[in-house]
N, C-alpha and C positions, 0 to 999 in steps of 0.2 A: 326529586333526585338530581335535577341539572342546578339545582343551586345549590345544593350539597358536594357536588363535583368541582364546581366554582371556586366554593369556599375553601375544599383543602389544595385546591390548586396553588390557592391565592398565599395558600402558609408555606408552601412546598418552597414558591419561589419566593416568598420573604426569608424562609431559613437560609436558604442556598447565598443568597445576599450577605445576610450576617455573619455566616462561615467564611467568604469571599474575601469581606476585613478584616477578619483572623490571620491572611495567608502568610506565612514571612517574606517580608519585602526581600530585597538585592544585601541590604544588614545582615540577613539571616538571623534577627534579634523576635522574632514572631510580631512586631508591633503595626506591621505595615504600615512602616515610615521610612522604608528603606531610599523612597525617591521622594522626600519631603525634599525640597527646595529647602537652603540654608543650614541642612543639615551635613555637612563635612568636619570630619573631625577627624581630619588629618593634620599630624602635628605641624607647626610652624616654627619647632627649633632649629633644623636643618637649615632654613629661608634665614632665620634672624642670626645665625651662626657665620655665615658666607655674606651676609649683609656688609658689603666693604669697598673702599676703592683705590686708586691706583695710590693718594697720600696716603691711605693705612697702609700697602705695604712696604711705601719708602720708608715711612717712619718708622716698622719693625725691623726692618734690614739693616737700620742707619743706626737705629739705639742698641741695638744687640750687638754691634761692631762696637760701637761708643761706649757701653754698659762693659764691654770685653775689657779695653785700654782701662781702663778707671778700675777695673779690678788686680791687671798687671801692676799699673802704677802702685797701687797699694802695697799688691804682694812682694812688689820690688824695697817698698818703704820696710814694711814689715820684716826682714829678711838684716835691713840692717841695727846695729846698735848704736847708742848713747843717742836717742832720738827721742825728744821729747815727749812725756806720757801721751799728752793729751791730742797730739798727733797720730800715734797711733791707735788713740781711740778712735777718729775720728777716721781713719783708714779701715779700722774694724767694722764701721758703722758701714760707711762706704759698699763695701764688700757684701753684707748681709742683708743690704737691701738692693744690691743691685743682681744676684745672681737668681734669685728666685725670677726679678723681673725681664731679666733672660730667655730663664723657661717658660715664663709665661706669652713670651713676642713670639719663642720659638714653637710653641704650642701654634699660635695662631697662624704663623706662614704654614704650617704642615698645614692644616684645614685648609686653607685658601689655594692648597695646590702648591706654594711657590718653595725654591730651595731656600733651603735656611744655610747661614756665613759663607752668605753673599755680599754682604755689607760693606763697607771700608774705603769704597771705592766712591773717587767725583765727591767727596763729601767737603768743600771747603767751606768754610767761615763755620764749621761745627766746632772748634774747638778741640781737635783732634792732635794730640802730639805726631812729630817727626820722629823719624829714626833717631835723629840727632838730641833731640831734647828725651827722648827714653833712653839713650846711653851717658845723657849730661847725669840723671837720676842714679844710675847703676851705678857712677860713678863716684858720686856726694857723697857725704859720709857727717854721722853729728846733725850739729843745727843746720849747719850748708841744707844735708839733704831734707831736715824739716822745711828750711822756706822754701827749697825749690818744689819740695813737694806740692805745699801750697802753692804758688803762686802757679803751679803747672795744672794744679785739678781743680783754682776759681776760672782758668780760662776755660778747662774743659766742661766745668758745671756750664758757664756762661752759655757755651756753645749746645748745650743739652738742651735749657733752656728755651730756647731759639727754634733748636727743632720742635721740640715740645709744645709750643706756642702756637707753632704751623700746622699743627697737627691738630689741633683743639679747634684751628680756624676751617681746614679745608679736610678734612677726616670724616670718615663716615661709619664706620664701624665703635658702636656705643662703648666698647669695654677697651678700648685705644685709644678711644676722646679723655675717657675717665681717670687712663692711667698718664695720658700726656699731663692733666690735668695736676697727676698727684705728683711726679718728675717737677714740673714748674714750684709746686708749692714749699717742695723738700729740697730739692736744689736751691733755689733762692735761698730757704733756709740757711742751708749748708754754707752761702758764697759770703752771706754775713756772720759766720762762724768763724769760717777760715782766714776772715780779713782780720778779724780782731784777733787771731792768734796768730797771726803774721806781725800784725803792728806788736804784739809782746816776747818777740823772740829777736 
């Protein structure tokens, strides 16, 4: 009889065991893994979103200022007649790639916390027109206003450039690296566009 008592003792508390690893862990998934070590799965978009530093937000505040001018200047060119087709193709182009890339710097400062057109300010050797050379524009009319066009938006490509360059070097933010990246490839483009149809007008 005492080894018969043993024995279902002996199951009693191997069952109670078994049911024990059933429990649901802190998961509440029933696997009792809930305190497995290594197991977090908490997203890390928020962390890689806000991943950024003090040059990604000058450079979003400085190209959304810059991307602004270079859209004016266009709409200023567009606005007038007997102006070269392929000028203002080239002002169209201008325009449709640079306002999307706008809302996309201006998406990013909102995330990161910062005001957005803020920009414009402190910003020398970017290639940024003066009052004076945005009213010489309004001004032009014909070819006048063709070359001055150009010769006003290789300096301010130039100056894009340049930030975009600084940005790729000292940047931290992967999807501001990427787009500085794409600014230098399309700009250059543009600056050897623009020269050749300066020298043919």
């Amino acid at each position: 009889m005492n080894i018969r008592l043993i024995a279902l003792a002996s199951g009693a508390l191997l069952t109670a065991t078994a049911l024990a690893g059933c429990t649901p862990g802190p998961s509440g998934d029933g696997s009792g893994m809930g305190n497995m070590p290594g197991m977090d799965h908490s997203s890390s978009t928020d962390a890689a979103t806000s991943d950024h530093n003090h040059a990604d937000v000058t450079f979003a505040m400085e190209m959304v200022a810059h991307h602004q001018q270079a859209i004016e200047m266009s709409d200023t060119l567009l606005a007038k007649q007997g102006v070269d087709a392929q000028v203002t193709g080239l002002a169209q182009k201008i325009k449709a790639a640079q306002q999307p890339e706008i809302d996309t710097m201006n998406g990013w400062l909102r995330t990161w916390g910062q005001e957005t057109g803020m920009g414009g300010m402190d910003m020398d050797g970017s290639g940024m027109m003066s009052q004076q050379d945005m009213d010489a524009l309004t001004a032009a009319s014909g070819t006048e206003a063709s070359r001055l066009f150009l010769t006003q938006m290789i300096q301010h490509h130039e100056g894009a450039v340049t930030m975009a360059t600084a940005e790729t070097e000292k940047g931290q933010a992967t999807d501001a690296v990427a787009l500085a990246k794409k600014i230098v490839t399309a700009q250059t483009a543009e600056i050897a566009e623009m020269k050749k149809l300066l020298a043919s007008l």
